[in-house]
Residue frames as qw, qx, qy, qz and C-alpha x, y, z in Angstrom:
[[0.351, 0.896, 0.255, -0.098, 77.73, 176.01, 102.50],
 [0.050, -0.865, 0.415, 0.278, 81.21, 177.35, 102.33],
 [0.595, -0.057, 0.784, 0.168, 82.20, 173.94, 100.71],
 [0.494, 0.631, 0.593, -0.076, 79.43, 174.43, 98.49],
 [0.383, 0.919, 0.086, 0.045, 80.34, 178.00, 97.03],
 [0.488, -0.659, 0.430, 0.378, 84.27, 176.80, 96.94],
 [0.733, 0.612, -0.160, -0.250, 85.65, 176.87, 93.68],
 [0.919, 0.252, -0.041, 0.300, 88.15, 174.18, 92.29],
 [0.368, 0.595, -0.203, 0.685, 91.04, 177.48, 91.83],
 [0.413, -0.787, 0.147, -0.433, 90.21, 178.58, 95.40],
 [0.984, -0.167, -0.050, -0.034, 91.05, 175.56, 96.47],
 [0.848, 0.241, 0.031, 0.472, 94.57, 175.12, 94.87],
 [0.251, 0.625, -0.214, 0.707, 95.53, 178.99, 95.53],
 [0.192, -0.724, 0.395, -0.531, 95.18, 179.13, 98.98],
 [0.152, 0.462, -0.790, 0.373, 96.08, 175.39, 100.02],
 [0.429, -0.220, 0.624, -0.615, 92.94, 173.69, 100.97],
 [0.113, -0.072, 0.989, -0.055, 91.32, 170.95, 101.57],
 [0.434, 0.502, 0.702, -0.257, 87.88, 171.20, 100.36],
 [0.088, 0.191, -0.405, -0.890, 86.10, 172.28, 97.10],
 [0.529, 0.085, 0.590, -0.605, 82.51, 171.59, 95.78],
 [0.433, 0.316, -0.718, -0.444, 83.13, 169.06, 93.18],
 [0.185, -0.086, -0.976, -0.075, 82.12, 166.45, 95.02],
 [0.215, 0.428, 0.567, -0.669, 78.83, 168.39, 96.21],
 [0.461, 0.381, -0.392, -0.699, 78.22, 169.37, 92.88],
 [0.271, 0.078, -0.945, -0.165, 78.27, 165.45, 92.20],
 [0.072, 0.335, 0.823, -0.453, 75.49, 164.95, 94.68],
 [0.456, 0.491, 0.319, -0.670, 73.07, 167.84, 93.93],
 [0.371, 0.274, -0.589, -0.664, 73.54, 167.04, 90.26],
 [0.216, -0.109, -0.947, -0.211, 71.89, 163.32, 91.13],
 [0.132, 0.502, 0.648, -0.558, 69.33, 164.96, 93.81],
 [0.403, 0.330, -0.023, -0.853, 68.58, 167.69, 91.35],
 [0.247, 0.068, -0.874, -0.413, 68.27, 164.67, 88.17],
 [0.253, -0.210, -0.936, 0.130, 65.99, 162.66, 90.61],
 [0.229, 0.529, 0.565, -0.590, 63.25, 165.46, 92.10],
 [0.531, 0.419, -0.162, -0.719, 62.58, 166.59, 88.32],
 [0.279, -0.065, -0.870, -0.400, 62.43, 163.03, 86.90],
 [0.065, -0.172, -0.881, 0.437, 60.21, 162.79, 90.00],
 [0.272, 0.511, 0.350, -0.736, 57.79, 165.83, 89.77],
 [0.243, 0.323, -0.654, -0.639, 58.22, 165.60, 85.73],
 [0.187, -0.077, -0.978, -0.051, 56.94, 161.67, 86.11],
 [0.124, -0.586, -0.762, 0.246, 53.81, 162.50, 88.68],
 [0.204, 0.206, -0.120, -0.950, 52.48, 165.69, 86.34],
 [0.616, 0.372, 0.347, -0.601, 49.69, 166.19, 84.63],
 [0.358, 0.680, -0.574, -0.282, 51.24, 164.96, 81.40],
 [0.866, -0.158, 0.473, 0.018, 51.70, 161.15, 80.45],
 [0.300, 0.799, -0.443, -0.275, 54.92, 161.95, 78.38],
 [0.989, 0.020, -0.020, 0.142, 56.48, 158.89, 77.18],
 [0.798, -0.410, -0.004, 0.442, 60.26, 158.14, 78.06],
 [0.582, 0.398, 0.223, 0.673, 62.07, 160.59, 75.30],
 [0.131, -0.748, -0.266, -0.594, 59.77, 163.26, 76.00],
 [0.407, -0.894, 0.033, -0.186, 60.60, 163.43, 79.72],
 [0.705, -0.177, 0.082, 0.682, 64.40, 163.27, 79.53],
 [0.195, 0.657, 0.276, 0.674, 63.55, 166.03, 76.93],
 [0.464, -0.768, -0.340, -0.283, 61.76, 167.83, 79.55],
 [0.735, -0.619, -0.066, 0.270, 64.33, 167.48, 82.03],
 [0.542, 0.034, 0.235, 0.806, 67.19, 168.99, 80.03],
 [0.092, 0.684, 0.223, 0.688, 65.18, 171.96, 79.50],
 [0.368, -0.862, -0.238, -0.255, 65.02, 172.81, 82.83],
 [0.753, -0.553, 0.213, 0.286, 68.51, 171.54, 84.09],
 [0.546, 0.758, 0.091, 0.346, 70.20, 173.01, 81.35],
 [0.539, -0.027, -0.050, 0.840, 73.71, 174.60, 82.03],
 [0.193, -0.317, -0.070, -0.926, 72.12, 178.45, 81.34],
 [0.565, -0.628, -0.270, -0.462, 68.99, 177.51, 83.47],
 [0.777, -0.468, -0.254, 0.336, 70.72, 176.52, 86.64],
 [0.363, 0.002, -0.121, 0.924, 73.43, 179.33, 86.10],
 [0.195, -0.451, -0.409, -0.768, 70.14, 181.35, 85.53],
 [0.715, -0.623, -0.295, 0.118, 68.66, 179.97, 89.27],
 [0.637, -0.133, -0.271, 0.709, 72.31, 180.57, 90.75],
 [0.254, 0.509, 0.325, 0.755, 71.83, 183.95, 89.74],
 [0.460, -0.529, -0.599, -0.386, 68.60, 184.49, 91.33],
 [0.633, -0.766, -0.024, 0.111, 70.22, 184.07, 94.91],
 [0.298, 0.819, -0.420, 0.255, 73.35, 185.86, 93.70],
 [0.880, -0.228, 0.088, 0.408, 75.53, 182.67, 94.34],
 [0.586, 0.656, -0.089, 0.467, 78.10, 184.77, 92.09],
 [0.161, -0.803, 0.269, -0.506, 79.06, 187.35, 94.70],
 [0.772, -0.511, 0.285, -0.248, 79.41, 184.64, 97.15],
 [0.941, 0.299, -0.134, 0.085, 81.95, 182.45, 95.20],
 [0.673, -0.642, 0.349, 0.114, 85.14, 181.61, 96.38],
 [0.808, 0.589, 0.002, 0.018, 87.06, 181.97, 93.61],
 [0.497, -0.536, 0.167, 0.662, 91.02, 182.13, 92.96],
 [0.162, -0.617, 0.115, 0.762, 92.70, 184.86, 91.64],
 [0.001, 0.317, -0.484, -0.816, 92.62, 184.08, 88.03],
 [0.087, 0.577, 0.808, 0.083, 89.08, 182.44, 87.67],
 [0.029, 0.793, 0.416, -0.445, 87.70, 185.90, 89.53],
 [0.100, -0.488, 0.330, 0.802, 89.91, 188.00, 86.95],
 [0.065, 0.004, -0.774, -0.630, 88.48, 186.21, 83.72],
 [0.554, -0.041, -0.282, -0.783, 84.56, 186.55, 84.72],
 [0.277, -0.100, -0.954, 0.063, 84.50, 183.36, 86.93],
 [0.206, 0.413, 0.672, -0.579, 81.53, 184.63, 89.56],
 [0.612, 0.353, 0.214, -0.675, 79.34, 185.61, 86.25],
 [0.269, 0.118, -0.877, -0.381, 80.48, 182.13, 83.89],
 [0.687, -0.225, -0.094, -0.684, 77.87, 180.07, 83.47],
 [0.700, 0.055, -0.703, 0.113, 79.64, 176.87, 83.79],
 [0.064, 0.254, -0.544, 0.797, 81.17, 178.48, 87.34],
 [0.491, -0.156, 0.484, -0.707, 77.24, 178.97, 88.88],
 [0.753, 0.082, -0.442, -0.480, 75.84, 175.90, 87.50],
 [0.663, -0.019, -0.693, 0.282, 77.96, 173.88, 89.41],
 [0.107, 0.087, -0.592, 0.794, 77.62, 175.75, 92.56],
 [0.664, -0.105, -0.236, -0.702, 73.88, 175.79, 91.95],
 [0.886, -0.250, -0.296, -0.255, 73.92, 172.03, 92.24],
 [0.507, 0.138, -0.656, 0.541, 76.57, 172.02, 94.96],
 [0.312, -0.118, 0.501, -0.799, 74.61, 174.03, 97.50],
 [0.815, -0.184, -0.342, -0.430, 71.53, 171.44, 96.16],
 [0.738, 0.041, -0.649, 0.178, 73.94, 168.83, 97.26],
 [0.177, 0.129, -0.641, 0.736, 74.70, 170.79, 100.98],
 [0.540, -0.205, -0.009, -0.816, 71.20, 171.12, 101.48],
 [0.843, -0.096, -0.455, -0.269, 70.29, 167.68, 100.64],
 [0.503, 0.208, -0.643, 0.538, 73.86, 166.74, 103.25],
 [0.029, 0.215, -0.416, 0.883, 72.41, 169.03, 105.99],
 [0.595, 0.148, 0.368, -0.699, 68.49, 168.63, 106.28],
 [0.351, 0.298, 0.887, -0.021, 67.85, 165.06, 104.01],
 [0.033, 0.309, 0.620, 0.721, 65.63, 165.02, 101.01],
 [0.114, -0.793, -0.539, 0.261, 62.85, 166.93, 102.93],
 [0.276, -0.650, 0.065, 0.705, 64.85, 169.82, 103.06],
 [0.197, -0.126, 0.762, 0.604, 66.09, 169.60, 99.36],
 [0.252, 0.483, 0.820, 0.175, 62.88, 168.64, 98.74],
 [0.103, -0.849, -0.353, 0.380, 61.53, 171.83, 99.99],
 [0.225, -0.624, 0.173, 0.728, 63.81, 173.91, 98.64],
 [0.297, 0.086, 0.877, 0.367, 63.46, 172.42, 94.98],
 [0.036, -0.703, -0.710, 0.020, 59.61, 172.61, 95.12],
 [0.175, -0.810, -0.215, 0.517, 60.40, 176.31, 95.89],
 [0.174, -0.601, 0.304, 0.718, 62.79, 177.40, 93.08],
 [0.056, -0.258, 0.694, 0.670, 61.46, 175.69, 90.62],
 [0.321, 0.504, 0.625, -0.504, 57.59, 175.85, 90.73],
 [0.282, 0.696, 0.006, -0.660, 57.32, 177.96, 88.34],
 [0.194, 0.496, -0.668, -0.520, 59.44, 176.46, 85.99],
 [0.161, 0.153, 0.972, -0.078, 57.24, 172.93, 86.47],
 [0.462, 0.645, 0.510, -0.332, 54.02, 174.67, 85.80],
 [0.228, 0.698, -0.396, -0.550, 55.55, 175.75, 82.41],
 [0.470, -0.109, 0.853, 0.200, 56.38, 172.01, 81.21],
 [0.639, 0.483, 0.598, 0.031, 53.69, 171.87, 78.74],
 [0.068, -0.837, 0.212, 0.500, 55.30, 174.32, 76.47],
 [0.710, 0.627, -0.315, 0.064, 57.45, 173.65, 73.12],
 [0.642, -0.730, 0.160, 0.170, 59.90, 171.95, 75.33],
 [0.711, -0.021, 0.089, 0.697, 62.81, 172.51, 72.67],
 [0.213, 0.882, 0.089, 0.411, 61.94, 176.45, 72.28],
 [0.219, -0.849, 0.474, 0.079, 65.01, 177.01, 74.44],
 [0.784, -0.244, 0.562, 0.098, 66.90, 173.69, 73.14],
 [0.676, 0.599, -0.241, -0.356, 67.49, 174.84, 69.38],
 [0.119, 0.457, -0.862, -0.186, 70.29, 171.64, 69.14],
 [0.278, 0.065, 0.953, -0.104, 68.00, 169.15, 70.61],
 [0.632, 0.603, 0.204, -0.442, 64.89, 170.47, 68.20],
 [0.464, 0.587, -0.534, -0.393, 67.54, 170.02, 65.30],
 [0.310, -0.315, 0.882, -0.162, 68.31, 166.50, 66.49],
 [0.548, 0.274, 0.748, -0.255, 65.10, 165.16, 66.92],
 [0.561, 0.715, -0.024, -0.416, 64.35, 166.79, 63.30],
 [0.138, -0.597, 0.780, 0.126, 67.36, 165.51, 62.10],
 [0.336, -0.164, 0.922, -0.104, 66.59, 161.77, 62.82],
 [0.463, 0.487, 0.577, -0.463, 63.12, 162.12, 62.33],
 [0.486, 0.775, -0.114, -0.389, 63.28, 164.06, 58.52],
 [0.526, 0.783, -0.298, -0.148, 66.50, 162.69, 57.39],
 [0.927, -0.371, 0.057, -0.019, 67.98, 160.11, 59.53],
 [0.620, 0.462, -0.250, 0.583, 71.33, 161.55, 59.92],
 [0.395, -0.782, -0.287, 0.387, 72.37, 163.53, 63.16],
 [0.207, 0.954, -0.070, 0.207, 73.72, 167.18, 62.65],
 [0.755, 0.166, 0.037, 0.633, 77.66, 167.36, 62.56],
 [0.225, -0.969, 0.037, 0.099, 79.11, 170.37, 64.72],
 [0.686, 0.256, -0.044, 0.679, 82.50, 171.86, 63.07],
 [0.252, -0.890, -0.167, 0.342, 84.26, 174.19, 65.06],
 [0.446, 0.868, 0.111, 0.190, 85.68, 177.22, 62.69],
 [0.365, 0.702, -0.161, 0.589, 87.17, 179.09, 64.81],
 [0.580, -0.673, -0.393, 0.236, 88.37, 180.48, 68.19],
 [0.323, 0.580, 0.010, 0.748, 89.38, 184.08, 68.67],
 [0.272, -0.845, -0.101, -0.449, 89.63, 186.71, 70.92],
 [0.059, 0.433, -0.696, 0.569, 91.27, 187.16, 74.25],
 [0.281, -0.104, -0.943, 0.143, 91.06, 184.29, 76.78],
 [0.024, 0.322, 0.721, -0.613, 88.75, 186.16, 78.92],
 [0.591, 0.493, 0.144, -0.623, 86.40, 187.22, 76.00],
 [0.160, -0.018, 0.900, 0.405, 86.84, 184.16, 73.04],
 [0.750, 0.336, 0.174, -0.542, 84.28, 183.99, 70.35],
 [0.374, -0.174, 0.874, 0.256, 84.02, 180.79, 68.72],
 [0.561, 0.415, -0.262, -0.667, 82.45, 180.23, 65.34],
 [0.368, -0.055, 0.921, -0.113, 80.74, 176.71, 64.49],
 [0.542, 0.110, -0.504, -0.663, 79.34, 175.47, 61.22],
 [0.582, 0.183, 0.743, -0.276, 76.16, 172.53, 61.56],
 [0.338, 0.250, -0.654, -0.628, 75.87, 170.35, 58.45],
 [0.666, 0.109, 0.637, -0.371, 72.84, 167.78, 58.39],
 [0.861, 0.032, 0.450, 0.236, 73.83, 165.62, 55.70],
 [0.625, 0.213, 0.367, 0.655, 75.13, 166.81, 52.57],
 [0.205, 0.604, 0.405, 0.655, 72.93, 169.93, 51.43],
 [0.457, -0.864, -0.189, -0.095, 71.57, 171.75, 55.13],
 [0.620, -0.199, -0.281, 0.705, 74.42, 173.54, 57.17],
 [0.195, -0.908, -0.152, -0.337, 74.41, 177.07, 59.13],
 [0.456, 0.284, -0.374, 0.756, 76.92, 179.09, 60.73],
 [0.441, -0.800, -0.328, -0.242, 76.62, 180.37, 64.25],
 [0.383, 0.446, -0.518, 0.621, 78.97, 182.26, 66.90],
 [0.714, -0.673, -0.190, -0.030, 78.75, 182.30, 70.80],
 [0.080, -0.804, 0.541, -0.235, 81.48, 183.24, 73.59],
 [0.663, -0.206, 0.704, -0.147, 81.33, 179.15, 74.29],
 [0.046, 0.119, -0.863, -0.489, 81.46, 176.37, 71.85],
 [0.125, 0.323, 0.769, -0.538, 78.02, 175.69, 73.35],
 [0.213, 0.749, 0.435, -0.451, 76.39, 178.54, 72.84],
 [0.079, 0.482, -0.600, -0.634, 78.24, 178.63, 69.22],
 [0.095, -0.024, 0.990, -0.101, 76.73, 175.35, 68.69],
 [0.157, 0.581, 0.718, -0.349, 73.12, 176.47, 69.96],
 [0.136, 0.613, -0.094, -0.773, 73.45, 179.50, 67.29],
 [0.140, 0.395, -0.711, -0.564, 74.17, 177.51, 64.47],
 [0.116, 0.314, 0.921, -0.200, 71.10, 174.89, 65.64],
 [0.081, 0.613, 0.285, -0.733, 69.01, 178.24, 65.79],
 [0.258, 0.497, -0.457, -0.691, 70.18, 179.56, 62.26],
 [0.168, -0.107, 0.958, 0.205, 69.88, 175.73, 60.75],
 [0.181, 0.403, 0.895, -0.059, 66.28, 175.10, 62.12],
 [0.131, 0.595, -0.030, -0.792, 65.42, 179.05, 60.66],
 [0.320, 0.402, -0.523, -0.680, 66.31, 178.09, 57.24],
 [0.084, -0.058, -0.977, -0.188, 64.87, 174.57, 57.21],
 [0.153, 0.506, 0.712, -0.462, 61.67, 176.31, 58.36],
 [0.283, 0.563, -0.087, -0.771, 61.65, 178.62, 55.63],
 [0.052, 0.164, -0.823, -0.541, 62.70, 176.14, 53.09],
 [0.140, 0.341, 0.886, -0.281, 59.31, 173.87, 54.57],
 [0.281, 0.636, 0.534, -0.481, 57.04, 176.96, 54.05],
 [0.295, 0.525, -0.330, -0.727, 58.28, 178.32, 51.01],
 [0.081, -0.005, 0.990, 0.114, 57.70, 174.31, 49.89],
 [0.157, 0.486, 0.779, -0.364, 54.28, 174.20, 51.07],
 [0.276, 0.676, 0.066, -0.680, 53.26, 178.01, 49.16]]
């Protein structure tokens, strides 16, 4: 467990030998493998797109920091000095990985029972939700599949800008889908710049649709 909630910077400032990159590497394939699993033997007979789809909405960088949360990995992080200064125990990247590094010490300690158990426990809820709009948290992968589907072009992420101080940056990020469609969006991540400008994109391409249709 202390492996598990060791950050990379802890590591290197005080001289040791362990961190939980390579746990993180595990739970990320245990976590991958009990939702294709539970995803695969729903009620649902999604074909193959649809339950990769599925699975990114739930394993999602922000949902797993969003789990971490939950059992306030944050406080518990081993961090060094200048991660903990810049906001490392409430980044999301930071609990995501430690999310699927304690998967991975679980899975090390008590076998895929254990894991299994634990799994089955945090994320119950979020399994009986599947049948949902499964890009209404995904606004990049809704613009995608629109994208391909409407206009057979993929959307085209330019980053604007990058401002602020290191330990608060907003980044600004136009999305052009071929020549005439494009929206501007900002976020403290390129990411979640990224997912704004998806957001704004599929806004106006919904208005344009209905104002089409009246």
């Amino acid at each position: 467990l202390r492996a598990a909630l060791t950050h990379p910077s802890h590591r290197f400032e005080a001289s040791g030998d362990v961190d939980n990159q390579r746990l993180e590497f595990l739970g990320d394939a245990v976590l991958g493998f009990l939702l294709a699993d539970r995803i695969f033997r729903g009620p649902e007979e999604h074909p193959e797109g649809m339950l990769t789809v599925l699975r990114a909405s739930v394993a999602s960088g922000a949902a797993l920091a969003a789990k971490a949360r939950t059992l306030a990995l944050g406080p518990a992080l081993l961090l060094g000095r200048g991660e903990a200064l810049t906001g490392g125990r409430d980044r999301d990247s930071d609990l995501a990985d430690a999310f699927e590094a304690v998967l991975g010490a679980v899975y090390v300690d008590g076998g895929i029972a254990a894991v299994s158990d634990v799994f089955d426990r945090l994320f119950a809820a979020d399994l009986e939700h599947l049948g949902r709009d499964p890009w209404i948290d995904n606004p990049k992968g809704r613009l995608q599949s629109l994208a391909q589907k409407t206009f057979r072009v993929d959307p085209v992420y330019v980053t604007l800008s990058e401002t602020g101080p290191m330990h608060s940056r907003v980044f600004a990020v136009r999305v052009t889908v071929g020549e005439e469609r494009s929206a501007e969006g900002r976020g403290p991540t390129k990411r979640a710049a990224q997912a704004a400008a998806a957001a704004a994109l599929l806004r106006h391409l919904d208005e344009t649709a209905t104002e089409e249709a009246t």
